[in-house]
N, C-alpha and C positions, 0 to 999 in steps of 0.2 A: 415486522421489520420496517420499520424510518431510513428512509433511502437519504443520504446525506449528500453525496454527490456521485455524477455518474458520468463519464467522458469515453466516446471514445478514443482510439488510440490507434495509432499506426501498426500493423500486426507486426508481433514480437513472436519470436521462437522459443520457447522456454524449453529446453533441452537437459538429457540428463547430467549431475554435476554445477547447473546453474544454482542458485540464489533466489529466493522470494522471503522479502523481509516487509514486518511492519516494523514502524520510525515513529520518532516523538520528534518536532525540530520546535525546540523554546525559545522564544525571544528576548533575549538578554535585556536588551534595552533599545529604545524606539531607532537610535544610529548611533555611528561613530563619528568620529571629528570632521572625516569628509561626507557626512550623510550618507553613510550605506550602513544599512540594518545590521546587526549584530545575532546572530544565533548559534547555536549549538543541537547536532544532531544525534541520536541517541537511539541506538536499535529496540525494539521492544522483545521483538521473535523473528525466528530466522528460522529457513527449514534449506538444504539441498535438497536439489529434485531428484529421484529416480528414473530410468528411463521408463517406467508406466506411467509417470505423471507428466512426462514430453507432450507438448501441447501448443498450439500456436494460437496466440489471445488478441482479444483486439475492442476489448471495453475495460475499464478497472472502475468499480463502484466502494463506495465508503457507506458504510450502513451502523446503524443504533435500533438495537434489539436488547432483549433478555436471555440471561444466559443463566441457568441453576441460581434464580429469584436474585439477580443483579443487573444493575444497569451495564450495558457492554458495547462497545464500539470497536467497529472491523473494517477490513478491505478486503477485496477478493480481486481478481481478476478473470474472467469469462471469456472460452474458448469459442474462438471463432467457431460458426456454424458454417457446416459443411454444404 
C-alpha cells in the first residue's frame, strides 16, 4: 500500500446513523468570470454507520494499492488510540 496522503484531523465522533462517504470532485474548468474555480462533486460510495462502528477518529489517509489484480485507490479514516 502507497500512502497518498495523510493528515491529521481535529477528532470527530462518528456515531450511529452518521455518514462516511468517498467523493470524486472534477474540475470543470481552470475558473469562472470572477476567477473562482468551477467543480462538481460526485459521491463514489457511501455507507451509514451502525452503532458497532461508533468511533471517535482523528487522522484520515488516502492510499493506492491492489485490490483482486487492479489498480485501486482509497480513504480510510483511523480511530483515535486510546
Amino acid at each position: 500500500m502507497k500512502i497518498l496522503d495523510r493528515q491529521k484531523i481535529a477528532p470527530l465522533h462518528l456515531m450511529a446513523g452518521d455518514s462516511v462517504a468517498v467523493t470524486h470532485v472534477e474540475n470543470l474548468t481552470p475558473t469562472d468570470s470572477s476567477g473562482r474555480a468551477i467543480s462538481r462533486t460526485r459521491v463514489l460510495a457511501k455507507t451509514v454507520l451502525d452503532a458497532s462502528q461508533a468511533m471517535t477518529v482523528d487522522e484520515a489517509l488516502l492510499f493506492e494499492t491492489t485490490f483482486e489484480d487492479r489498480r485501486a485507490l482509497g480513504g480510510m479514516v483511523l480511530e483515535q488510540k486510546k
